[in-house]
N, C-alpha and C positions, 0 to 999 in steps of 0.2 A: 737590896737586890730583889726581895720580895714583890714592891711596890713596882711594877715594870709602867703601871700609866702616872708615875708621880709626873707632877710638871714644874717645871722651871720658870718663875718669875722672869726669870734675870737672861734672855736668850744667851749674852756675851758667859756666865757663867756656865751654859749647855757646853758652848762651843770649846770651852776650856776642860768641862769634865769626859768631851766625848771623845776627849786624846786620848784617855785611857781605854782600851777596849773592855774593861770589864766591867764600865761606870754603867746605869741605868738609861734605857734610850728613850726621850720624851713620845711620847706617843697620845694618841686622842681617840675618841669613841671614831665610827664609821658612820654613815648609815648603813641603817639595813631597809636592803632592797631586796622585794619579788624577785624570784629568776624572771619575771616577765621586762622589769625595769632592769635588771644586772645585764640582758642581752643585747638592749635598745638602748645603754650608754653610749654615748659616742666621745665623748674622754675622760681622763682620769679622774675629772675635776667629778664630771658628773657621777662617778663611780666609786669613787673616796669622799668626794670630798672637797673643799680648796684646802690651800697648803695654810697654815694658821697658826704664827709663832715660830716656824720653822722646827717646828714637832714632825718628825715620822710620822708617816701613814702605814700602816701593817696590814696588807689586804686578809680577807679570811682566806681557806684554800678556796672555795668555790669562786672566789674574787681573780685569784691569781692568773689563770687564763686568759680572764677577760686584760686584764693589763696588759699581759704578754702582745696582745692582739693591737690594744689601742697601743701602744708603744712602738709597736716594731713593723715594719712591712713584711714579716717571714715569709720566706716558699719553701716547699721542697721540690727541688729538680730530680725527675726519676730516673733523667738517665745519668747527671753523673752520681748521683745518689748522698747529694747535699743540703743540706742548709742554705738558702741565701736571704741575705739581709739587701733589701733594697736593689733586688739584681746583682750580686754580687756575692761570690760565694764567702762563707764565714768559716773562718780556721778556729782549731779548740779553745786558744785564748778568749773567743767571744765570747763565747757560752761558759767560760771558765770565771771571766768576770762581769758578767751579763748583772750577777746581784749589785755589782757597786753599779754599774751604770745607771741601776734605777735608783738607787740610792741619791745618785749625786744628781742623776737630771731631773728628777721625778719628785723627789723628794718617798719613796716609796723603800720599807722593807719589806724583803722578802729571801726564804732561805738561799744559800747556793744552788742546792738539788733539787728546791723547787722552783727554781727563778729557770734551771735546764731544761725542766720536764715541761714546765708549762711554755716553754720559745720552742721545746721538739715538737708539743702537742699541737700546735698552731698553725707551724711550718707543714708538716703531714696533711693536717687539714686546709691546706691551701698546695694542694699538692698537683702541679705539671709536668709535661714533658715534653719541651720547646722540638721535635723534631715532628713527635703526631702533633702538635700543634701546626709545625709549618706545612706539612705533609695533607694536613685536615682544611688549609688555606687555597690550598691550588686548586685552582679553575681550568689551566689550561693541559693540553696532553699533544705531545707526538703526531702528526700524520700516520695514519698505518703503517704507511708502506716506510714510515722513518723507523718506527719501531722496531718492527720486523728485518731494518736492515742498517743496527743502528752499529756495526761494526762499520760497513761502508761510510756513513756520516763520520766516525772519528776517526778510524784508523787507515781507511781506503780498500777496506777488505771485504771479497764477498765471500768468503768461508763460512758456510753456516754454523757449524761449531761455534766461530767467533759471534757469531750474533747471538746462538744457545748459551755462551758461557757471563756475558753482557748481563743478558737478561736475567737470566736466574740469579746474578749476584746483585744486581739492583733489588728483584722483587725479593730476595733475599733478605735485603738492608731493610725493604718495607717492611718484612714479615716481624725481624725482631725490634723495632719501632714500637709497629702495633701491637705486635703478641710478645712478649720478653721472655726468655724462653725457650723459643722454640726452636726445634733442633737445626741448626747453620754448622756444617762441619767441615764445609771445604774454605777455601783462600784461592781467588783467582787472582793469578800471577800475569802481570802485564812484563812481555821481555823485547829485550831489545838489546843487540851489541854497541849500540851509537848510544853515548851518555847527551843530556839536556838534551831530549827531545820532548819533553813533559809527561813522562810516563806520573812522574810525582804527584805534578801540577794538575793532571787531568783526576787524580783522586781529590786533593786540597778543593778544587773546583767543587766535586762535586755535594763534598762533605760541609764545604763551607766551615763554620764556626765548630760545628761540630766532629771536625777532623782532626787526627793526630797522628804524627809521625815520632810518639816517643815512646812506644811498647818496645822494652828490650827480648833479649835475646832469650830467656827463660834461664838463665843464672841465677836470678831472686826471683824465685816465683811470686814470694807472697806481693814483693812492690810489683809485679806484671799483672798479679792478677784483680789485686786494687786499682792499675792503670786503665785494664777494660773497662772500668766503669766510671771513665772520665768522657768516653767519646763514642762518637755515632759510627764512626769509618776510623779504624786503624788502618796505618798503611808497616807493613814491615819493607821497608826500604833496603834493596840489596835482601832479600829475603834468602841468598844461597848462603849467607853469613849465621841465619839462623837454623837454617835445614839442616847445615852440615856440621853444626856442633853440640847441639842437640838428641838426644837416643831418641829413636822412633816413638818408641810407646809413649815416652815423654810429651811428643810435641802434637800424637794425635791424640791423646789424652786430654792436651788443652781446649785443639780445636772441637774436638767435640762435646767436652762440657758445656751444658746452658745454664747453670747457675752455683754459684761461689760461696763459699762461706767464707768470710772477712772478718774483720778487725779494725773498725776505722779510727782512725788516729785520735777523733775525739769519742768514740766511743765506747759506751760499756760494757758490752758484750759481743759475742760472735753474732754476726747477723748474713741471716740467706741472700743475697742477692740474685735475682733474675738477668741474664745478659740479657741486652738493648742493643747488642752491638757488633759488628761482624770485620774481620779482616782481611784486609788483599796484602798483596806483595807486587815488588817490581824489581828485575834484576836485570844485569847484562851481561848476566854466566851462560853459558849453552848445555853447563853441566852441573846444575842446582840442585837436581834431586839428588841422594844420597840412597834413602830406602827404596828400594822396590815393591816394598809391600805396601807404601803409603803413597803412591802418585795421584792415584784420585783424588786425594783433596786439595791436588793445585794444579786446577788446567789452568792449561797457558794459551794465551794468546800473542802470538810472536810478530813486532809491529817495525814498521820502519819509519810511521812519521804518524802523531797523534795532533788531531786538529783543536787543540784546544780552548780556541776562541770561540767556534762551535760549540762545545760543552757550558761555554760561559756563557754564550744567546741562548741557548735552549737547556739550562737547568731546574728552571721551575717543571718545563714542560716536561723532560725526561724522567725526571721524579712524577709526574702528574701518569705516564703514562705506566713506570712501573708499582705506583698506586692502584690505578686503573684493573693492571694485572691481578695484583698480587687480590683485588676484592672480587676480581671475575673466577677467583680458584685456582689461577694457574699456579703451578709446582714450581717452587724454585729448589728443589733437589733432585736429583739426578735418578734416572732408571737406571736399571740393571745394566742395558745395552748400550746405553751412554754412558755408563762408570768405566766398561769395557773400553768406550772409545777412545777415551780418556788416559785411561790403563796403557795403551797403546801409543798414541800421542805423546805421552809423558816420557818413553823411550826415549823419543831425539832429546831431551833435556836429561838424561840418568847420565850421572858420573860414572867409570870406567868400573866394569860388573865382571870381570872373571870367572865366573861362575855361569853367567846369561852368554859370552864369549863363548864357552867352550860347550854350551846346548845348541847353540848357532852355527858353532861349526859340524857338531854332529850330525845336525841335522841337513844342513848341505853337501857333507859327505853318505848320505842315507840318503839320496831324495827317494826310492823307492818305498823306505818305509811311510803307512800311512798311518797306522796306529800303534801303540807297543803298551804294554804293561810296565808301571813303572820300575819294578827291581832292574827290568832290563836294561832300561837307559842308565840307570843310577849303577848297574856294572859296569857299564862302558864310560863313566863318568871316574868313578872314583871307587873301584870294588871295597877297596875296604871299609867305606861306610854305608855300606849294604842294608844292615842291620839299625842305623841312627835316623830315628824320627824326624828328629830336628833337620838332616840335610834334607829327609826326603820331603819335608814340607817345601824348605827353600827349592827344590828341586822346583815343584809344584808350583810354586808363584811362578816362577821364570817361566815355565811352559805357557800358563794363564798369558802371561805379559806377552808370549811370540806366538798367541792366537791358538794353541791346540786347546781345546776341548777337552773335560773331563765327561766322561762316559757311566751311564751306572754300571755299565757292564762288570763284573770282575772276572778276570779268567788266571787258569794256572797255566806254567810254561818251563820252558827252560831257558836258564842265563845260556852264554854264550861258551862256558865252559864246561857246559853239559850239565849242569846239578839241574834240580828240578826247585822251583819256587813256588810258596804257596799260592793262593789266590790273592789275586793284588788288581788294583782300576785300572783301567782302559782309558788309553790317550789318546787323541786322534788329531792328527796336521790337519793346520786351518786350511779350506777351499784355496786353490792358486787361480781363482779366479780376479781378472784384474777390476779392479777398484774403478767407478764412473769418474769421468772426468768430473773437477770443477769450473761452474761457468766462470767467465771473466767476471771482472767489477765491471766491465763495459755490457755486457750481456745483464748481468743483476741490475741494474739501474734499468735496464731494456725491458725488464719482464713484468716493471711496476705498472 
């Protein structure tokens, strides 16, 4: 066992002693080569050697890379955050038995762990990400006035909202492409009560190869949160399935993380992942949302017929153009005054709110009042939780959600059963002023 370069006369007698794994492995000197000549090999032969006697080849470590390199075609894909071999991604058995394969095709030894490290190291350094790739190919872009009114092109709508919520979720998709990342915390929800009208298909369309409809519900997080980093566009399909059995903090806790710590099934340690990737949803509930404190991160666009074929002619271009977007600086997150709108909007879709019910009727039975302090509605609410933070928060969303204003003001007063209350904020009913009409889609096509 000493003697590891002994050599065998007798090949057929190697081949009999090398059944035992613990017999001595024929082996041969190398050359040795410059790093100038080790980088400008262009194969194994020239970098070992030729194969002579059917002896092993043992690269040095500094060798072992370069094999990995002339051997394999590795990449790394950064967005689904893999290995592939030849276009194709590689599961743990490869790189598990990566040392025999060069063993048996190559005639090459080299260790397990290092036959791993040096196919990881190669792959990294041959490192893409097929979406800014295809993203970094397009030439063409949108007409302006398509851009700008790209609800009408697919859905038949000229609701500005629906062209603001389009847009921002496109340049959205570009921003975490390009920048991985960065912070995407809403889900634009495409709804519709008529099933197959492509609400699915107009995502699949747009995501192409890089689309997936198999992010579950957040019952296994850690397999959902390894599934992000399989695809460019999630879709949560029937998204009222996960809204509604899901705890809030849960579900906004996901969407707004931008990067994961994992566990990959062939790997050795925890590794940080950056999200590349963002998610919409599509339902045909009218009553999806669940929380009231969390509607802003799923406007909706409520459609009755999505032109799909359209999407399919002009998807280079509509990606070209929220390219276009997203490197002119425009924002794909939402102001303050637009989360409000949202806020608002998201009302016709909230499931049955008893609590939002019975503010709404108070307040239709008050139309006189224009402002009040809040212990006072929260007396007329429910006195005996006067004194509970917790309702008087929920109290608080619900006023936010039916337009009243919170005020810096704080003032004292009295409840309505005469005690005196300390100093508490000042609420004030939204304007009853009526809302501008919207134009037609006949009129919006007019004004291009």
């Amino acid at each position: 066992m000493d003697n590891l370069e002994h050599e065998f006369e007798d090949i057929k007698q190697w081949q009999l002693i090398r059944q035992d794994r613990h017999a001595p492995r024929p082996l041969r000197a190398l050359p040795n080569l410059t790093p100038a000549e080790l980088q400008s090999a262009e194969s194994v032969d020239d970098l070992l050697g030729p194969v002579k006697d059917g002896k092993l080849r043992r690269p040095r470590v500094d060798q072992v890379r370069k094999v990995a390199e002339l051997t394999l075609p590795l990449k790394y894909n950064l967005l689904t955050q893999r290995i592939e071999n030849d276009g194709k991604p590689i599961d743990g058995d490869f790189l598990g038995t990566l040392y025999l394969q060069l063993a048996e095709q190559f005639q090459i030894e080299v260790a397990k762990e290092r036959a791993i490290d040096a196919a990881t190291l190669v792959a990294r350094q041959h490192s893409f990400h097929p979406v800014r790739d295809y993203l970094g190919s397009l030439t063409t872009q949108l007409e302006p006035q398509q851009w700008d009114a790209l609800a009408y092109e697919l859905f038949g709508l000229s609701d500005p909202m629906a062209h603001l919520h389009l847009q921002r979720q496109l340049i959205g998709l570009v921003a975490r492409a390009m920048q991985p990342g960065c912070k995407l915390d809403t889900a634009l929800v495409i709804h519709s009560p008529q099933q197959g009208i492509g609400k699915s298909t107009l995502w699949a369309i747009l995501g192409g190869q890089w689309f997936s409809d198999s992010l579950g519900d957040l019952r296994n997080l850690k397999d959902d949160v390894l599934q992000l980093h399989s695809a460019w566009i999630h879709e949560w399909g029937e998204i009222d399935a996960v809204v509604g059995k899901r705890e809030s903090e849960t579900l906004k806790k996901f969407l707004s993380t931008t990067r994961d710590d994992v566990r990959k099934p062939y790997g050795r340690g925890v590794e940080t992942l950056l999200r590349s990737c963002g998610i919409v949803g599509t339902t045909n509930r009218s009553d999806f949302i669940k929380d009231p404190t969390g509607n802003r991160r799923f406007p909706v666009i409520s459609v009755d017929q999505v032109n799909t074929q359209w999407a399919k002619d002009h998807r280079d271009e509509i990606w070209g153009s929220a390219l276009a977007a997203y490197r002119a600086g425009t924002p794909w997150h939402y102001q303050a005054e637009e989360n409000e709108q949202i806020s608002k909007a998201a009302l016709s879709y909230a499931a049955d709110d008893p609590l939002r019910d019975q503010i709404e009727t108070w307040m239709e039975d008050n139309p006189e009042v224009d402002s009040l302090a809040m212990p006072v509605l929260i007396y007329q609410l429910q006195p005996d939780r006067l004194r509970d933070p917790e309702f008087s928060r929920q109290v608080a969303l619900r006023l936010g959600q039916l337009g009243w204003t919170k005020s810096q003001e704080r003032r004292r007063g009295y409840l309505p059963n005469g005690d005196r209350h300390d100093k508490a904020t000042v609420w004030h009913r939204p304007s009853s002023a009526p809302a501008a009409p919207q134009p037609s889609a006949q009129q919006a096509v007019s004004d291009f």
